[in-house]
C-alpha positions in Angstrom: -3.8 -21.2 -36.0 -1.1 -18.2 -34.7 -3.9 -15.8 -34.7 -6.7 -18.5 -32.3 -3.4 -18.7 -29.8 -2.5 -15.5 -29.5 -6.5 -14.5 -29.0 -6.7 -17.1 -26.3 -3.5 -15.6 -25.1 -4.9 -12.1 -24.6 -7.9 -13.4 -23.3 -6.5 -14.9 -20.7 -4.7 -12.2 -19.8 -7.4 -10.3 -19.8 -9.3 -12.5 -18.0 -6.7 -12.5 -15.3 -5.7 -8.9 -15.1 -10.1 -8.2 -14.5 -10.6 -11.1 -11.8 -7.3 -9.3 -10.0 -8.7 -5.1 -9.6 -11.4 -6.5 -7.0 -9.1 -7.7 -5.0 -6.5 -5.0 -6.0 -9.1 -2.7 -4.4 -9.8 -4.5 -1.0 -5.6 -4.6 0.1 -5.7 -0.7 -0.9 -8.8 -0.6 1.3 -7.1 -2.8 3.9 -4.0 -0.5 3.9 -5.5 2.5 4.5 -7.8 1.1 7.8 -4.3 -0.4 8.9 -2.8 3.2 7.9 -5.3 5.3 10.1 -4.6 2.7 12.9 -1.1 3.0 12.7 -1.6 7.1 12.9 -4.2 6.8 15.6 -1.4 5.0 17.6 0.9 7.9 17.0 -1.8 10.5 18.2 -2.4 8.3 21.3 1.0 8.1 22.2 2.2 11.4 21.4 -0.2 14.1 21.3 2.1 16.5 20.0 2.4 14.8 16.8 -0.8 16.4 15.9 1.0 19.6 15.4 3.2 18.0 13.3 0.7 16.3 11.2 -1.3 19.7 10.5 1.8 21.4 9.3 3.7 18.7 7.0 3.1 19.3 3.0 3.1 15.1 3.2 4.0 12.3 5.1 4.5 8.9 4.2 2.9 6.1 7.1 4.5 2.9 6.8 2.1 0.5 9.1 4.4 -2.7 9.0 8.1 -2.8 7.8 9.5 -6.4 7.6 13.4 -6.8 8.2 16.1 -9.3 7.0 19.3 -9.9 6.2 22.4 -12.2 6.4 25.7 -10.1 6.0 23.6 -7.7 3.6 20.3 -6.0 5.4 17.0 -5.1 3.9 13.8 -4.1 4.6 10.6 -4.0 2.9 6.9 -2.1 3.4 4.2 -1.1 2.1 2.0 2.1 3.0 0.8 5.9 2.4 1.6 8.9 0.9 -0.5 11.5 2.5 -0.7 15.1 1.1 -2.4 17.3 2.7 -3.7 14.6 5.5 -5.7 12.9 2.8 
């Protein structure tokens, strides 16, 4: 009887963990269109930063940072390493 629930247990794990790369794998996509926007914007508003971009080892492109806080502050974000530009 132990061994039945624990194999239904990693089943469903399993189960859960496979139904979740898809859409693991769109937000990643997702991110990086929003990333290229958000580096697009710089290029358009600055064009200097191009010179910039061309010589850094790596930068990291953060397209959205939410804020908050009450007495304490935090922030939280999620983006790109780039090395290399890729």
């Amino acid at each position: 009887m132990k061994l039945q629930t624990a194999f239904s247990s990693v089943s469903i794990t399993l189960l859960v963990a496979l139904l979740e790369v898809p859409a693991m794998a769109a937000e990643k996509e997702d991110l990086h269109v929003r990333v290229e926007q958000a580096i697009q914007e710089f290029q358009n508003a600055d064009a200097g930063i191009q010179k910039f971009l061309d010589s850094a080892i790596g930068y990291a492109v953060f397209p959205t940072i939410g804020k908050g806080g009450a007495g304490i502050g935090g922030a939280r974000g999620t983006g790109e390493l780039l090395v290399g530009g890729k």
